[in-house]
C-alpha positions in Angstrom: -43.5 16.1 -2.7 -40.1 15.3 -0.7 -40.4 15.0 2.7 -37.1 16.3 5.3 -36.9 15.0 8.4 -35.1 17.8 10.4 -33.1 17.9 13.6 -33.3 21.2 15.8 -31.6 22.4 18.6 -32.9 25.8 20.1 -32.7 28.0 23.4 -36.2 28.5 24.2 -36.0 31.1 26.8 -37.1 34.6 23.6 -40.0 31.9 22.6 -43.6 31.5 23.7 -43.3 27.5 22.7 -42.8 25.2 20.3 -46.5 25.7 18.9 -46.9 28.9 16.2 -49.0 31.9 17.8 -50.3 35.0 16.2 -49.0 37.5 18.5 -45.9 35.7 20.3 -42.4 34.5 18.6 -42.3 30.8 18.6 -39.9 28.2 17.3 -42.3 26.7 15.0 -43.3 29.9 13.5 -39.7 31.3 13.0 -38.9 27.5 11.2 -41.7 28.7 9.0 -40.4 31.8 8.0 -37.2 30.6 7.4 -38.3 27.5 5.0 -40.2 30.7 3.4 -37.4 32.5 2.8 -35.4 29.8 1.5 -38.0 27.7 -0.4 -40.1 30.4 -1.6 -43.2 28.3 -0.5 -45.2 28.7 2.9 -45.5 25.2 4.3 -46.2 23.6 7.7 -43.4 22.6 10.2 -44.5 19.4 11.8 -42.4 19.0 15.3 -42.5 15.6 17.4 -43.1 17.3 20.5 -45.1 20.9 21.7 -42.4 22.2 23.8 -43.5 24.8 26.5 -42.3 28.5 26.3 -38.6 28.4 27.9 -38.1 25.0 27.7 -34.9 24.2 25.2 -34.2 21.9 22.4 -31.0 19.8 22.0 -32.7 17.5 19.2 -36.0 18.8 18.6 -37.5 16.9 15.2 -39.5 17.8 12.8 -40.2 17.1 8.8 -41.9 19.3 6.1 -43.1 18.7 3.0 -40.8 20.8 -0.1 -41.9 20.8 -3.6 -38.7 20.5 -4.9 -35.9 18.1 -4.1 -33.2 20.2 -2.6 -30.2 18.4 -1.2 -30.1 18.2 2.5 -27.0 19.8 2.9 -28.7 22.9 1.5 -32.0 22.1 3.5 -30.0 21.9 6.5 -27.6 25.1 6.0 -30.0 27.4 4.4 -32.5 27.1 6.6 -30.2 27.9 9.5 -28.5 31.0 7.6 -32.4 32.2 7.0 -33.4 31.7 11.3 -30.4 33.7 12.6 -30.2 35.6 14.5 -33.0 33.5 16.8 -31.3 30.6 18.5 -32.5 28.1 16.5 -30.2 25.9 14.5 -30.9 22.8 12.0 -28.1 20.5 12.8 -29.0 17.9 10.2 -32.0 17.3 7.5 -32.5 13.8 5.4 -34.6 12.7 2.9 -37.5 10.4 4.8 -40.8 8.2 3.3 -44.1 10.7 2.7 -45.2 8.3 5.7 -42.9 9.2 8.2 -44.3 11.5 10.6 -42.1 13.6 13.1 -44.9 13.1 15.7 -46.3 9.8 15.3 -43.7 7.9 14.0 -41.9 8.3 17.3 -41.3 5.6 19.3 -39.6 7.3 22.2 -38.8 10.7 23.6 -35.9 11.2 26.0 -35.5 14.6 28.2 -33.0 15.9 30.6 -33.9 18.4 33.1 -31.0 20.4 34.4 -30.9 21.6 38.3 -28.2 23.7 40.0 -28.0 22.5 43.7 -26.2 25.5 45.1 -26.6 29.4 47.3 -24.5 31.1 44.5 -27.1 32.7 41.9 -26.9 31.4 37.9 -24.9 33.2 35.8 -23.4 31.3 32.8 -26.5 28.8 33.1 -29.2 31.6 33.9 -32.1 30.7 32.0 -31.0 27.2 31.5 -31.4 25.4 34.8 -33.2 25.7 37.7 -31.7 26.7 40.6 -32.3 24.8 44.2 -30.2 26.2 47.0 -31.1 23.9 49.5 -28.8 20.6 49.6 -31.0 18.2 47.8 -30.7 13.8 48.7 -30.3 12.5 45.3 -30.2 9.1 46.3 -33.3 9.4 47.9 -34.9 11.0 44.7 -33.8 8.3 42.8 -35.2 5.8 45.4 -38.6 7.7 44.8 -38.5 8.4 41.0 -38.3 4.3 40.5 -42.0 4.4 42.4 -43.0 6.0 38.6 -41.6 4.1 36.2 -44.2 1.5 34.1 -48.2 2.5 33.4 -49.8 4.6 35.4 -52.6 7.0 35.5 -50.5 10.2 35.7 -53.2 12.7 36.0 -51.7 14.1 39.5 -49.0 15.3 37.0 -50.7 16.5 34.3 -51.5 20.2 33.3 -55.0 21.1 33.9 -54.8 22.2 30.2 -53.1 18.7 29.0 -55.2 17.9 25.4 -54.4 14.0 25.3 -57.0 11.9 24.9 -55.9 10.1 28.3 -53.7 10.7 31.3 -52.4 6.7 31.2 -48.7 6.9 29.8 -45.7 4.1 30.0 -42.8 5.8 32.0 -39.6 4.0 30.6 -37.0 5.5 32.7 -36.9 8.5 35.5 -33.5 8.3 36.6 -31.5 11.4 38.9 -28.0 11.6 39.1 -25.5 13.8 40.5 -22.0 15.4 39.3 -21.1 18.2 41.5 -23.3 20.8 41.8 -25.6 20.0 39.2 -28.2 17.3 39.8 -30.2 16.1 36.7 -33.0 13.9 35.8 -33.2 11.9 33.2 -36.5 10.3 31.5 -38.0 8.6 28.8 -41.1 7.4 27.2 -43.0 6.9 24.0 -45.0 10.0 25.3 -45.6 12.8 28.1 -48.2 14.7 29.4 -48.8 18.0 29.1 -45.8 19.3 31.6 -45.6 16.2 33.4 -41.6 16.0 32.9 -41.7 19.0 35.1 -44.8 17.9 37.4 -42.2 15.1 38.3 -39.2 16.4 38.8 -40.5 19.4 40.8 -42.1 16.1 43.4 -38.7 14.7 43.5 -37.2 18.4 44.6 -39.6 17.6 47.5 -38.1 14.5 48.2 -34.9 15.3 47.7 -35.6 18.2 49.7 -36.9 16.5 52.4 -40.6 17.6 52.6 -41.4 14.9 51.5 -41.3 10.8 51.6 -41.1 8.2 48.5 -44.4 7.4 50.2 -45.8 10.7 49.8 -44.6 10.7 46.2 -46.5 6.9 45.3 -49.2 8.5 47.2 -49.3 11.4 45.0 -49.2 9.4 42.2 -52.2 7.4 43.5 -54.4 10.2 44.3 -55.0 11.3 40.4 -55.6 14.5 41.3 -53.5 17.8 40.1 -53.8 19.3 43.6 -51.6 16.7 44.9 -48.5 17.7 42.7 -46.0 19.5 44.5 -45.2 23.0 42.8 -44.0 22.1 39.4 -40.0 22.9 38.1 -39.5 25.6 36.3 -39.1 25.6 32.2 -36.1 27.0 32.2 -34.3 23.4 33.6 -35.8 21.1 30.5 -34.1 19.9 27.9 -35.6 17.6 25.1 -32.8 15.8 24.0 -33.4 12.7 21.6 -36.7 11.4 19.3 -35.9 8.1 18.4 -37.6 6.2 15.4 
């Protein structure tokens, strides 16, 4: 059977995940409806990453299995035709291997997560960023957010619900940068936690904030123990951005 690798973009904030659910709209189960529609077979949509209800997409992948070759210009614009009007889009589709596999044939995922550093409420970015009204130190969250980076035991910032088989992961890069108003943080790794993008950045509010020290974070970090995370970020802010292969 061909196999499509497919890249997907999406506002998350109608959905209750990534992850299909019998009684809640999710991305995944709307991508199955459309490949329905269009294929005329019911199939599995196999994502690279379980994105939490609210969180967004700006290259989301996935691949499913067709039984007929269809060119991907077709894969890619049918499909899309078939999920409006949820805001979900296919912005590309290739023919891959049967052996690649969105998920574990990833070697790296890269998010964004998207604050607001002003009084004034959202309007044009309401739902898509988190807003902090008190003046947040940047440069000493990026300070802090370097005390992550490498192997560590991340269980302090892992959702009590997380399913992985262990809370060690490889941080690659936890930067936080500044450009007006809008302060974001950028990350990568092979793999996250279960809401441990979020876990993180809402630790570096704290710093940035004020409330608390890089100390406090390392020592957060140390204690592997959830009740040591500051309050976690909010969905709406997180982007996932790039899978690479």
């Amino acid at each position: 059977m061909p196999r499509y690798k497919l890249t997907i973009e999406y506002d998350g904030t109608p959905f209750a995940g990534w992850q299909i659910q019998a009684t809640a709209p999710t991305v995944q189960g709307v991508l199955t409806d459309a490949v329905a529609a269009f294929a005329g077979e019911r199939v599995t949509v196999n994502g690279a990453g379980r994105t939490d209800a609210g969180v967004h997409a700006l290259g989301q992948v996935a691949h499913v299995d067709l039984s007929k070759a269809w060119d991907t210009d077709t894969v890619r614009d049918a499909l899309t035709a078939h999920l409006r009007p949820h805001p979900v889009a296919v912005v590309a589709a290739e023919r891959v291997a049967a052996d690649f596999d969105a998920r574990f044939s990833a070697v790296k995922r890269h998010y964004r997560y998207r604050i607001v550093n002003r009084r004034g409420d959202l309007t044009l970015d309401r739902h898509r960023a988190w807003r902090v009204p008190k003046r947040l130190d940047e440069v000493s969250m990026q300070a802090a957010a370097q005390r992550l980076i490498g192997k560590h035991d991340f269980t302090t910032f892992r959702d009590t619900e997380c399913q992985a088989k262990s809370p060690v992961k490889t941080l690659d890069q936890l930067d936080v940068v500044r450009e007006g108003d809008e302060v974001r943080v950028i990350t990568s790794a092979r793999s996250f936690l279960h809401s441990q993008v979020r876990s993180m950045v809402g630790s570096l509010v704290a710093v940035g904030e004020g409330r608390w020290s890089a100390d406090d974070l390392t020592a957060a970090l140390a204690a592997r123990d959830r009740t040591a995370c500051a309050t976690v970020a909010p969905p709406e802010g997180l982007y996932l951005v790039r899978v690479d292969y």
